[in-house]
Every structure is written in C-alpha cells, then in structure tokens.
C-alpha positions in Angstrom: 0.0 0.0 0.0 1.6 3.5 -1.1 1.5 5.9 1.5 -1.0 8.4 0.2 -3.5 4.9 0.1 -2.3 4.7 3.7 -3.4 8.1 4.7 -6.7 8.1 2.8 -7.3 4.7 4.5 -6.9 6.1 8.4 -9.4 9.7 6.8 -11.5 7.4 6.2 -12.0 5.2 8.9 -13.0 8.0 11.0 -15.5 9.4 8.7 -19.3 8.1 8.2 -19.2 8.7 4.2 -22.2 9.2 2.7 -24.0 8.7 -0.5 -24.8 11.4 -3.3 -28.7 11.0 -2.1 -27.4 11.1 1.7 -26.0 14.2 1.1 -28.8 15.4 -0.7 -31.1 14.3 2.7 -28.3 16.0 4.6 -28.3 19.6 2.7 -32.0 19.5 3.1 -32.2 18.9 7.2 -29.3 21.6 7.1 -26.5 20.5 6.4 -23.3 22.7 4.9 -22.5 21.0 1.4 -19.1 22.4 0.4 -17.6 21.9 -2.9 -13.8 22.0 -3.6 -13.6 21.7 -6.6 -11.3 23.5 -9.3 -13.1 26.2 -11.2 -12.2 24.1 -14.4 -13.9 20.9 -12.6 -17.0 22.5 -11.5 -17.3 23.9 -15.5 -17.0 20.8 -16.7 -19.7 19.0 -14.5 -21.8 21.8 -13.7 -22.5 23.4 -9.9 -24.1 21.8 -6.7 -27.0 23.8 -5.8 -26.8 25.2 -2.7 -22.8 24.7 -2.1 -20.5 26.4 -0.7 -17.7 27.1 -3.5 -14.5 27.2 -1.2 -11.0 26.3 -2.0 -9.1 23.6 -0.7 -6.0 25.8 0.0 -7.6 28.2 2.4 -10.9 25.2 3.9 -9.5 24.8 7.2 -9.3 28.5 8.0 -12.9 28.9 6.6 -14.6 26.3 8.3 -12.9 26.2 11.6 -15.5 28.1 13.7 -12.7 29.6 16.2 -11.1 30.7 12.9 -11.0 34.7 12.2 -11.8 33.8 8.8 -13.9 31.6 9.1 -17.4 31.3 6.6 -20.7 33.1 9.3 -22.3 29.2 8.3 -20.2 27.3 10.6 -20.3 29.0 13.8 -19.8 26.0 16.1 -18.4 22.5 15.9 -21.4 20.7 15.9 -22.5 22.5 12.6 -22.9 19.3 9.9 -20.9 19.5 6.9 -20.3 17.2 3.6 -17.2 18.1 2.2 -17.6 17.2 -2.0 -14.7 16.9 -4.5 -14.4 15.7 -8.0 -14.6 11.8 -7.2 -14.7 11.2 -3.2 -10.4 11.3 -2.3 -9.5 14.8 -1.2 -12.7 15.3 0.1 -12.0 12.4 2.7 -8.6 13.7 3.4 -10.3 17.3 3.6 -12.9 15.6 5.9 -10.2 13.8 7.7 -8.8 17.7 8.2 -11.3 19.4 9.7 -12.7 16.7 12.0 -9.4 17.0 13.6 -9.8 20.7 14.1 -12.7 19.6 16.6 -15.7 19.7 14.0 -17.4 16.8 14.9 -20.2 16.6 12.3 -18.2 16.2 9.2 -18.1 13.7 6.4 -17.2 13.4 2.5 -19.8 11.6 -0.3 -18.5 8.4 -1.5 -17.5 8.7 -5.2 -18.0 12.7 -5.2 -19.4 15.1 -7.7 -19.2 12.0 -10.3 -21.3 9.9 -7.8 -23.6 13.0 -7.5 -23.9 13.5 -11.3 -24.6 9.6 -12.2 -27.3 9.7 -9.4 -28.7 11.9 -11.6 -28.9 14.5 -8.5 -29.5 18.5 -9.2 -26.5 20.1 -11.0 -27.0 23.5 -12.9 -24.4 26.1 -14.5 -25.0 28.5 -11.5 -23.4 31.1 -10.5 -21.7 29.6 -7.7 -21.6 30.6 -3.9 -17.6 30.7 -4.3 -16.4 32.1 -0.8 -12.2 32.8 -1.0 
C-alpha cells in the first residue's frame, strides 16, 4: 500500500461517508454542502445547488469556527458539513482535516461530484456561492 493509500485509509475510517442521495437528505435537514472543486472541474460538470464554492487551500481556516476567517455558516463544531470533490479522495482527506480541528459533524460523499452526477442529483451552471 503506497503511502497516500495509507493516509486516505486512516481519513477514512473515521469518517461516516455518505452517499450522493445522503448528502442530498443531509443539505436539506441543514446541512453545509461544500464543494472543492477546481473552477475548471465544477465547469466541466456543472454546480451543486446550494454549495458552498470554497477552495481547498484556504478550507480549514474557513470552516474552523474559532477561525477569524472563518465562513458566518459554521459557527460551532457541531454544525454538519459534507465536504464534496471531484470523485470522493481529497474530500475524505479534507474531511479527515477538519474533523481533527474539533468539527465533529463532518463527512465526505462516496465517489464525489461524479457519484452525484450519475445519481442523476441536481447540477446547474450557476453562478456559484464561491467564498475565498
């Protein structure tokens, strides 16, 4: 096993993954469904409704609710989130990421935007909620 299989492994053991229709269920009780996709990526497959556009490089410090930067949706660490990416990897690393920052309700969608798109779940061409 390389290491980076190794790592995605131990995100994922600590993470209740759902599926695309989960998520779905999830966004609609409440949840925070936030997309890291490139710009490019989310062109090519089309936006989430409802998701928050924000960029891998900078998630932590918008999602960590002690966080000075951090996004006015996620105000404490019991706020559910889905973390979404192109086909369900970074997102469980991502997942992985900010549970360890004390967010307790966080999770990734098993086979990502792809998953989300062959369910035949709601995609449009937006504009996107892209928060930097």
């Amino acid at each position: 096993m390389s290491g980076v299989d190794r790592v995605l492994a131990q995100a994922r053991a600590g993470l209740h993954r759902l599926t695309p229709v989960e998520a779905l269920d999830a966004q609609r009780r409440g949840a925070l469904l936030v997309d890291t996709r490139t710009e490019a990526q989310r062109r090519r497959q089309g936006e989430i409704p409802g998701a928050l556009v924000v960029d891998r490089t900078v998630l932590e410090w918008r999602l960590d609710p002690a966080s000075p930067w951090r996004l006015p949706e996620v105000s404490s660490t019991d706020k559910e989130v889905v973390v979404m990416c192109w086909q369900g990897y970074s997102s469980s690393l991502a997942a992985a990421s900010l549970q360890a920052l004390g967010l307790a309700r966080v999770t990734d969608v098993v086979g990502g935007v792809e998953a989300w798109v062959a369910a035949g779940l709601p995609v449009d061409r937006g504009p996107a909620d892209v928060r930097e």
